[in-house]
C-alpha positions as CSV (number, residue, x, y, z in Angstrom):
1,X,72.1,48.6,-83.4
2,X,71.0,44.9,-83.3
3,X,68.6,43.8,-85.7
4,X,66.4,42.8,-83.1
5,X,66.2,45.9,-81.9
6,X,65.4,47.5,-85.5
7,X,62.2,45.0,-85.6
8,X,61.5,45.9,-82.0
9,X,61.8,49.9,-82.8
10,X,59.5,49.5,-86.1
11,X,56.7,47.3,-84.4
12,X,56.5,49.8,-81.4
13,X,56.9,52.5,-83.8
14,X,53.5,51.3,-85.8
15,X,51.8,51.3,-82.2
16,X,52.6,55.0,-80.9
17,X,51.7,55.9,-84.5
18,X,48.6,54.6,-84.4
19,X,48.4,55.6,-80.7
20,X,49.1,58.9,-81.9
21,X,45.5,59.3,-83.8
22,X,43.8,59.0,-80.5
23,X,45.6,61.7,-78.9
24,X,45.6,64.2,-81.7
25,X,43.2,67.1,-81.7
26,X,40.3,66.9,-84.3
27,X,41.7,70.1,-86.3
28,X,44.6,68.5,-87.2
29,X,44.4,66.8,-90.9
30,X,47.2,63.7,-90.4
31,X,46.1,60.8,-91.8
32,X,47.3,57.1,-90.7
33,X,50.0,56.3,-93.1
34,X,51.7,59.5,-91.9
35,X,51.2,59.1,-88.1
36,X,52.6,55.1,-88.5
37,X,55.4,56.8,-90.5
38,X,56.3,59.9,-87.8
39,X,56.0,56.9,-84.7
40,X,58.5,54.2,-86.8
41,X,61.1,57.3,-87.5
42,X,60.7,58.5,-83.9
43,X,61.0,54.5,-82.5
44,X,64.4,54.5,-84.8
45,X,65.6,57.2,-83.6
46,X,65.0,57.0,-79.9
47,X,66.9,53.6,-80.4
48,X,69.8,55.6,-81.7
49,X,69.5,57.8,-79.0
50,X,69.4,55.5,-75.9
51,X,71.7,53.1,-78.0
52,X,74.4,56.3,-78.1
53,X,73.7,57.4,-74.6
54,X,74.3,53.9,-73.0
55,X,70.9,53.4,-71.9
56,X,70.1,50.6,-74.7
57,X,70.8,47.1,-73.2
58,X,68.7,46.7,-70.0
59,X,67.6,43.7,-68.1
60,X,63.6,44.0,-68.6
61,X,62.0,46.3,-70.4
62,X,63.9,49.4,-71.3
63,X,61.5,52.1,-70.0
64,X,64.0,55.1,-70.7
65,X,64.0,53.9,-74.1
66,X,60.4,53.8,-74.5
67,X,60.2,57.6,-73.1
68,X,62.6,58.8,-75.5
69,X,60.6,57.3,-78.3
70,X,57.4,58.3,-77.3
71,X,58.3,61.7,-76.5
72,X,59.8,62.0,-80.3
73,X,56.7,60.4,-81.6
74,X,54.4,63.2,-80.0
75,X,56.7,65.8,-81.0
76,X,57.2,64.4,-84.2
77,X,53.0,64.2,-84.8
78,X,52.9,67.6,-83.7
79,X,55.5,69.5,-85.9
80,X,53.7,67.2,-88.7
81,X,50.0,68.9,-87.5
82,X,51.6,72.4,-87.4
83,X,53.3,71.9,-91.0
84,X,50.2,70.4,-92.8
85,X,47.9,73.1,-90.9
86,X,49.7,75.6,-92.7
87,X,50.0,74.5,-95.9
């Protein structure tokens, strides 16, 4: 993995974190620093992912990429919201 790509993965990872407070559900008690935290672990990941799969270097924007992390980020914010609603 590129350095480039690692500043790439946490920027975008800071957005679907962020992102992901608009699309939780009210009950759910995440607070910002966590939900930044789940979407830059999620972007890292889904860079390991597509990067280990072949699908990292495109031409253009890497949409498969972005899918993988976004999909990780939501799942990741919503093991987070079942996890802190039960303790």
């Amino acid at each position: 993995m590129e350095t480039s790509q690692i500043i790439s993965a946490i920027v975008f990872g800071i957005v679907i974190g962020a992102l992901g407070l608009l699309a939780k559900p009210r009950g759910q008690h995440i607070g910002l620093r966590w939900t930044i935290t789940v979407g830059i672990v999620a972007a890292l990941a889904g860079t390991c992912i597509a990067a280990g799969l072949g699908l990292a270097e495109t031409k253009g924007v890497n949409w498969i990429e972005w899918l993988i992390q976004i999909v990780l980020a939501a799942a990741g914010v919503a093991a987070l919201g079942q996890f802190r609603a039960r303790a």
